[in-house]
C-alpha positions as CSV (number, residue, x, y, z in Angstrom):
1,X,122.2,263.5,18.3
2,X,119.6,265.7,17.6
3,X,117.0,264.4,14.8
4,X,118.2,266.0,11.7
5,X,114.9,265.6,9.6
6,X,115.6,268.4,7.6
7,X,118.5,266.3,5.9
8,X,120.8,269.0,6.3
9,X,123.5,266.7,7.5
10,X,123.3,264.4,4.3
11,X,122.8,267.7,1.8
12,X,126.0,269.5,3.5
13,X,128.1,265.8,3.2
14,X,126.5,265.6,-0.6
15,X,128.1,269.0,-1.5
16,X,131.4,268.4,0.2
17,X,132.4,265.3,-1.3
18,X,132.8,267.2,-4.5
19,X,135.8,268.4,-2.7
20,X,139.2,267.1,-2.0
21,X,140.3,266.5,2.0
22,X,143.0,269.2,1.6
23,X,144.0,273.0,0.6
24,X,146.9,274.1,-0.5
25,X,148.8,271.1,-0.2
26,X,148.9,270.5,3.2
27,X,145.6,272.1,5.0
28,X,143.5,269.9,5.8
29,X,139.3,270.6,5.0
30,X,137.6,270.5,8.3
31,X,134.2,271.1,6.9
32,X,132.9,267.9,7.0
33,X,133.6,267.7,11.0
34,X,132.3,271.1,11.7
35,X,128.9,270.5,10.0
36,X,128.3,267.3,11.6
37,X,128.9,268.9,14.9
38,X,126.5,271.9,13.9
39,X,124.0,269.7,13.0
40,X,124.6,267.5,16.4
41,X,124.3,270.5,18.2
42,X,121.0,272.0,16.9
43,X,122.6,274.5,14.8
44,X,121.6,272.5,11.6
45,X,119.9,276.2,10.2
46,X,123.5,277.8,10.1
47,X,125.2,274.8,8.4
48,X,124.6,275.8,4.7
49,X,125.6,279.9,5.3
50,X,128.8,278.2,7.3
51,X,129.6,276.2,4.1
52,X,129.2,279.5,2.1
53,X,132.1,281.1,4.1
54,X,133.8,278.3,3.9
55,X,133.6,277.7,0.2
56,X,137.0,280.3,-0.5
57,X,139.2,277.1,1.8
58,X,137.5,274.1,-0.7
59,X,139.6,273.0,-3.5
60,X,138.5,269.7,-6.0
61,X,139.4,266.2,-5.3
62,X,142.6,266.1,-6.7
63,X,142.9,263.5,-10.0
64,X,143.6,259.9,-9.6
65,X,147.3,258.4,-9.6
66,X,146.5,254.5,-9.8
67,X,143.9,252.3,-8.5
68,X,144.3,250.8,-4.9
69,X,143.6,247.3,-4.7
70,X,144.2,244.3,-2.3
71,X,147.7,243.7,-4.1
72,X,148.8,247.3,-3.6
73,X,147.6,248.7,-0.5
74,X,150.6,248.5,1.2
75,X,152.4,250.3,-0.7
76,X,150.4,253.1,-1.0
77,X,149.6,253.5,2.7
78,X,151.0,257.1,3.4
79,X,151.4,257.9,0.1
80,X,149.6,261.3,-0.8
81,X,149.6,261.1,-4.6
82,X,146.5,258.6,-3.5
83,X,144.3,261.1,-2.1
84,X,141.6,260.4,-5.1
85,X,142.0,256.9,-5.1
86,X,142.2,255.9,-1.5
87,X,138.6,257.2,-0.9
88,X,137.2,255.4,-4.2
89,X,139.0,252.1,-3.0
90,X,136.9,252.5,0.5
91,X,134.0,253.4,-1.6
92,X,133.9,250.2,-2.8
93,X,134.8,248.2,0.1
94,X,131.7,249.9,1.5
95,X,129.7,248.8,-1.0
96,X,130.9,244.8,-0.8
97,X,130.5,245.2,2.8
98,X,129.4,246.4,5.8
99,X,131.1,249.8,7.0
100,X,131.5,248.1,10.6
101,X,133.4,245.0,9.2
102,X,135.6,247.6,7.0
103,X,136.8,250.0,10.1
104,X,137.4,246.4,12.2
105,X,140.1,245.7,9.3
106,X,141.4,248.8,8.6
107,X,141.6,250.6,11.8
108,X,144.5,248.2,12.9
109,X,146.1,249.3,9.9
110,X,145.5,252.8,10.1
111,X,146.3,253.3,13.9
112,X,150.1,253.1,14.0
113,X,150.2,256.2,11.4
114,X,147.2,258.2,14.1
115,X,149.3,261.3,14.0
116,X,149.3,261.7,9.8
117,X,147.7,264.8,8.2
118,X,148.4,266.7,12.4
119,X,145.8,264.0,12.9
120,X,142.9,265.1,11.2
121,X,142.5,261.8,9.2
122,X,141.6,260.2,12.9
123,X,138.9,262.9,13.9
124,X,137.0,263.2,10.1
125,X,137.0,259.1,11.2
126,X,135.6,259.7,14.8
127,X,133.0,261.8,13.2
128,X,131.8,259.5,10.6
129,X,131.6,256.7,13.0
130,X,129.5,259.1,15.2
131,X,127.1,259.7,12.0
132,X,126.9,255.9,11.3
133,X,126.3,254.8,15.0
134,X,123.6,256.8,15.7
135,X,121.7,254.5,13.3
136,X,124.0,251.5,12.5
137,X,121.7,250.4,9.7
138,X,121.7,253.5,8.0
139,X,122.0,252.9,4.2
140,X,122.0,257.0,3.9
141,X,124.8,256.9,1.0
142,X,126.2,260.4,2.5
143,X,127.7,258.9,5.3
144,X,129.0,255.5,4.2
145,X,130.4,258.0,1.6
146,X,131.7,260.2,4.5
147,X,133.0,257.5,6.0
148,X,135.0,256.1,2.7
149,X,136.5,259.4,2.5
150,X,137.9,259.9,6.1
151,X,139.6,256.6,5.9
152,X,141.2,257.5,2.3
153,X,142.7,260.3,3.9
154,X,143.9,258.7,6.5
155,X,145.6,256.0,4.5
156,X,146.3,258.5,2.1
157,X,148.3,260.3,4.7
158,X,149.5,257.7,7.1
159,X,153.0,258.6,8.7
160,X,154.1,257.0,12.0
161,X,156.3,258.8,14.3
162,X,159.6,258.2,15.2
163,X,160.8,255.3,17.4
164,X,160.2,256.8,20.8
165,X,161.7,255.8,24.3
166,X,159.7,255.5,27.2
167,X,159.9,257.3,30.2
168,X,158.8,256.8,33.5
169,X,154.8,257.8,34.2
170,X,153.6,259.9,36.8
171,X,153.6,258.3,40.2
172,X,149.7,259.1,40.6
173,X,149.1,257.3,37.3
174,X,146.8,260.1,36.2
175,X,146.3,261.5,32.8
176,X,146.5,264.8,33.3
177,X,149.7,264.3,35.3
178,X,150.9,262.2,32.5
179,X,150.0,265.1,29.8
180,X,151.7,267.5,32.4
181,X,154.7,265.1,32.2
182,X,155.4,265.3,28.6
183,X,158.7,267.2,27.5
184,X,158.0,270.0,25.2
185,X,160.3,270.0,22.0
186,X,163.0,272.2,22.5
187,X,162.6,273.1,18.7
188,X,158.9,274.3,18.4
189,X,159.8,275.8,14.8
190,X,158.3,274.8,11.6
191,X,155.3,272.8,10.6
192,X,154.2,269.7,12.5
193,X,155.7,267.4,10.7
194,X,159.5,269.0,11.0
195,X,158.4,268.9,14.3
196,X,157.2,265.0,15.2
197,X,160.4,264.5,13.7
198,X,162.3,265.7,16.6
199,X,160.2,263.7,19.1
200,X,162.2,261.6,21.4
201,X,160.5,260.6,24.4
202,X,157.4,260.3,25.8
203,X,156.2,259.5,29.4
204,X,154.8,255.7,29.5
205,X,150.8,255.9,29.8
206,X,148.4,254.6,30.7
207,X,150.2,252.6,33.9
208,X,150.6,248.7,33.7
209,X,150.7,246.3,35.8
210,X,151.4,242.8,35.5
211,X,148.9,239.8,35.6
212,X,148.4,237.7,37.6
213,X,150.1,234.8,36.1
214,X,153.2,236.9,35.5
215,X,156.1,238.1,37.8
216,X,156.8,241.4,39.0
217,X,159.8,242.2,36.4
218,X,157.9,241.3,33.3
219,X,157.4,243.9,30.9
220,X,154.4,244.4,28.8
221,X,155.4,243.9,25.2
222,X,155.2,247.7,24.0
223,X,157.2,247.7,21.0
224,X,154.7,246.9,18.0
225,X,152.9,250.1,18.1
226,X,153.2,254.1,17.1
227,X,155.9,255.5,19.3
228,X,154.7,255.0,23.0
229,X,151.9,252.7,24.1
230,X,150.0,249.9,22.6
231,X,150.1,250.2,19.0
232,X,147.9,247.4,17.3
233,X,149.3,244.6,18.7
234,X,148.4,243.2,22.0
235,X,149.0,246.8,23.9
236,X,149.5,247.0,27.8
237,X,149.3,243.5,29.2
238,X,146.7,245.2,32.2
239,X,144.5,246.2,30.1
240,X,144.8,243.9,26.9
241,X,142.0,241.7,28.5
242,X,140.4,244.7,29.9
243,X,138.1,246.2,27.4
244,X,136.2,248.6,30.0
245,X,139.3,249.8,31.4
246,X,140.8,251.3,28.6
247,X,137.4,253.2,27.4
248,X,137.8,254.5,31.2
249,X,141.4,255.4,30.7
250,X,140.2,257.1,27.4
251,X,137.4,258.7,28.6
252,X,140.2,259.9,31.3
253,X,142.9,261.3,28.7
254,X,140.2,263.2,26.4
255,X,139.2,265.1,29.8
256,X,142.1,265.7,30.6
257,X,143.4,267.6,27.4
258,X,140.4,269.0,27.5
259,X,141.0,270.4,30.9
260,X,144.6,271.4,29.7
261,X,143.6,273.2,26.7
262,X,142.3,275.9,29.4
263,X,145.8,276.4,30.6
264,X,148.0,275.4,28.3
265,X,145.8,276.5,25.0
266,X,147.4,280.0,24.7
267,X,150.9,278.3,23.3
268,X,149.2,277.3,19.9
269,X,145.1,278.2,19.9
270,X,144.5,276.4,16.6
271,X,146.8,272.6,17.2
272,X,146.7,272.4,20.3
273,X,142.7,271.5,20.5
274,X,143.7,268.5,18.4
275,X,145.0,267.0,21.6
276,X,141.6,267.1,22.9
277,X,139.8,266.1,20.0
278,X,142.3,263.2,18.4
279,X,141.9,261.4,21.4
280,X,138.3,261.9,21.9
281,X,137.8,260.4,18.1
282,X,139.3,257.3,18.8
283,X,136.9,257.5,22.1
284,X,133.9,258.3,19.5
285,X,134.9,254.8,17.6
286,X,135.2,252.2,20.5
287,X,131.7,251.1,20.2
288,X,132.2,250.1,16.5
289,X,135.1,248.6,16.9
290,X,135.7,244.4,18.3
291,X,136.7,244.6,22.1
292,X,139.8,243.9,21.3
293,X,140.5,246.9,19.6
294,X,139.9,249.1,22.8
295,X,143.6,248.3,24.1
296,X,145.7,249.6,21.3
297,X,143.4,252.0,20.1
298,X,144.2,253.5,23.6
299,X,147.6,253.6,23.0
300,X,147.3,255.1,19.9
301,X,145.4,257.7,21.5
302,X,147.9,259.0,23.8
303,X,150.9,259.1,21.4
304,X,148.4,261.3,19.3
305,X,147.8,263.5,22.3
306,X,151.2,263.4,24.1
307,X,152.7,264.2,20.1
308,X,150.3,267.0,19.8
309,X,151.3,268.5,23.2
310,X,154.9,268.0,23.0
311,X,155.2,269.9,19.6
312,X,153.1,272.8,20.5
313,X,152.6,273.3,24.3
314,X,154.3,275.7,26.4
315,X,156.4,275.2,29.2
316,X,154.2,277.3,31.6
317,X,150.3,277.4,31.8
318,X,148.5,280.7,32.1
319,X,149.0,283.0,35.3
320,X,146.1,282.0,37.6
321,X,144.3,285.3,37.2
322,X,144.1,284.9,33.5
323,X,142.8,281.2,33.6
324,X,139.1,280.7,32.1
325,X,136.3,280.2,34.1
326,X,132.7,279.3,33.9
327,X,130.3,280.1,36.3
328,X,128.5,276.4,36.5
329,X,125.0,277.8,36.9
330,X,125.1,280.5,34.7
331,X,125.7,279.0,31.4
332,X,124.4,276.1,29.6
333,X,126.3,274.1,27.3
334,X,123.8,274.8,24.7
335,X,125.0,278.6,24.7
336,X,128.1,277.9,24.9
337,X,127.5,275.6,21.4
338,X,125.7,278.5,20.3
339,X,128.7,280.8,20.9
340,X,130.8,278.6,19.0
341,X,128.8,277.9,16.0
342,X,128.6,281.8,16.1
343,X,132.1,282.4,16.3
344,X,132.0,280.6,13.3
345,X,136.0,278.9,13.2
346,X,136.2,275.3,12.5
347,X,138.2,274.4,15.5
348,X,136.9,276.3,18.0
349,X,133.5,274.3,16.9
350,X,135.5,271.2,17.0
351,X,137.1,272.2,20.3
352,X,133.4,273.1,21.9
353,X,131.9,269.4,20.0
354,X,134.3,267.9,22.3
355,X,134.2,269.6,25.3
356,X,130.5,269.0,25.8
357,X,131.2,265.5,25.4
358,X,133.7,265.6,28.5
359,X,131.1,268.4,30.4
360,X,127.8,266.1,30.1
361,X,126.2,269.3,31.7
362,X,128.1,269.4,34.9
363,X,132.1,270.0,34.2
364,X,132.6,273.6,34.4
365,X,136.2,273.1,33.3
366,X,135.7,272.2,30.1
367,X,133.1,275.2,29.0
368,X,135.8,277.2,29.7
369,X,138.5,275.9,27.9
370,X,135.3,276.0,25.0
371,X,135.3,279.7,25.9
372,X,138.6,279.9,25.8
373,X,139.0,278.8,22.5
374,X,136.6,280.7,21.0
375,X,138.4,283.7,22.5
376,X,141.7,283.1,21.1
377,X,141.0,282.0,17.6
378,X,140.2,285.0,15.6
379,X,136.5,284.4,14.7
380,X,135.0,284.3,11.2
381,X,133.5,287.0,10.0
């Protein structure tokens, strides 16, 4: 991250947290995200001016409805009348303990409802964590409070999707075959949560395999988590024991999307980079999270992705003369941040954040689905 010694990040998380996580019901406030990837990015001088703009889509944190407590939870998990007091039960959990040992018991909980609020909750978490792991001993009150409030929304806002059956994978095993697998929605009307409704199927991902100690025809136990994949249970008997494996597979899945997002990006600009950046949240959280976590937080992962893609993809990808492309030695990914903090839309910043993650400087692919983006989202003026 680069060394915000300004305090800029702390100062722009101060003056959010005045505000509630959503608009108008339903929209969810991105701020805290894109600010935190400005100010990761070196574009820390352009966070307050972005926050100015963004002011008109703030509303307050809405009143409380009743206190959360450790009789109660589960019964208001996914209940949105608890926007307020989800966050101040986290608030406090925070302050009895420390945030690592709070995500390690909640994340299990929160994980089978990964697709809640078009998935939003998940990323705000994946960007916290980020904040908090680039000095894990940080007592900055900002980001423990940042943190408090991504997981009340989450909770807040928790909804698992509907019992799924699984198809077979791709035969190469591959992500991006998998992602290329999944059935679009026939229905591709109405908000997203009319359409997660209609879900039916998704393609089984990552591959398994048995172990050693078991026979050819037994099946990994799959059934205790959101739709498809390891929920937050055991997940896929191959990898259960596998911690490494599944950040590999991860890694894999958030490139892939990324990579897709160039081709398949023009059927919904705006939702469709949450199958990119959902995944690659969960990604950002692994190394705050026990080991055996990794498995099912996998899983979660790609029914957030494959969800995201089913309800919003289209069925063909761009014409190959219209398909992005990035000339590997004549941009930088620091321009093409700069273009995107420029551009000024929340997602296309999110989009870029998580595109130079997957680029590292040398994937040309994924600066130009960045490009991309930022050429199909109407910029802010």
């Amino acid at each position: 991250m680069t060394d915000d010694t300004s305090g800029t990040l702390d100062e722009a998380l101060e003056r959010l947290h005045a505000s509630g996580p959503e608009r108008h019901g339903w929209l969810s406030n991105h701020a805290p995200m894109a600010v935190e990837a400005l100010v990761r990015h070196g574009q820390g001088r352009t966070v307050h001016r972005w926050l100015d703009r963004y002011r008109e889509k703030l509303e307050e944190m809405p009143r409380s409805y009743a206190a959360i407590t450790e009789g109660n939870w589960h019964e208001a998990l996914g209940d949105p009348r608890r926007l307020a007091d989800w966050p101040a039960y986290f608030d406090r959990e925070l302050a009895d303990h420390p945030w690592q040992d709070v995500l390690a018991v909640w994340w299990p909980r929160l994980l089978p409802g990964i697709a809640g609020g078009a998935t939003h909750p998940v990323i705000r978490v994946g960007h916290a964590v980020r904040t908090l792991l680039d000095d894990p001993g940080t007592t900055a009150a900002p980001r423990t409070a940042e943190l408090a409030h991504a997981l009340g929304y989450w909770a807040a806002r928790h909804a698992p999707l509907p019992p799924l059956r699984q198809q077979p994978g791709p035969a190469s095993g591959s992500a991006a075959d998998a992602l290329a697998a999944v059935e679009p929605i026939a229905d591709q009307s109405g908000g997203i949560r009319e359409r997660l409704a209609r879900l039916t199927a998704f393609p089984t991902w990552p591959p398994t395999a048995p172990q050693p100690s078991q026979t050819t025809d037994t099946a990994p136990d799959t059934d205790t988590g959101p739709g498809p994949g390891p929920g937050p249970g055991p997940g896929p008997a191959s990898l259960a024991d596998q911690p490494e494996e599944a950040r590999r597979r991860l890694t894999e899945l958030v490139r892939a999307a990324t990579h897709r997002y160039a081709t398949h990006g023009h059927g919904e600009p705006i939702m469709l980079v949450h199958a990119a950046t959902a995944p690659n949240a969960v990604l950002r959280a692994l190394p705050a999270l026990p080991r055996e976590l990794w498995a099912p937080s996998l899983g979660a992962a790609w029914a957030a992705s494959a969800a995201v893609t089913a309800v919003y993809a289209p069925r063909e990808p761009l014409p190959a003369d219209r398909l992005p492309s990035v000339d590997a030695d004549g941009v930088t990914p620091e321009e093409v941040f700069a273009h995107a903090a420029a551009h000024g839309d929340e997602h296309a910043i999110k989009l870029t954040d998580t595109a130079l993650d997957v680029a590292r400087g040398t994937d040309p692919t994924a600066l130009a689905a960045a490009l991309h983006a930022c050429a199909m989202i109407d910029p802010v003026l």
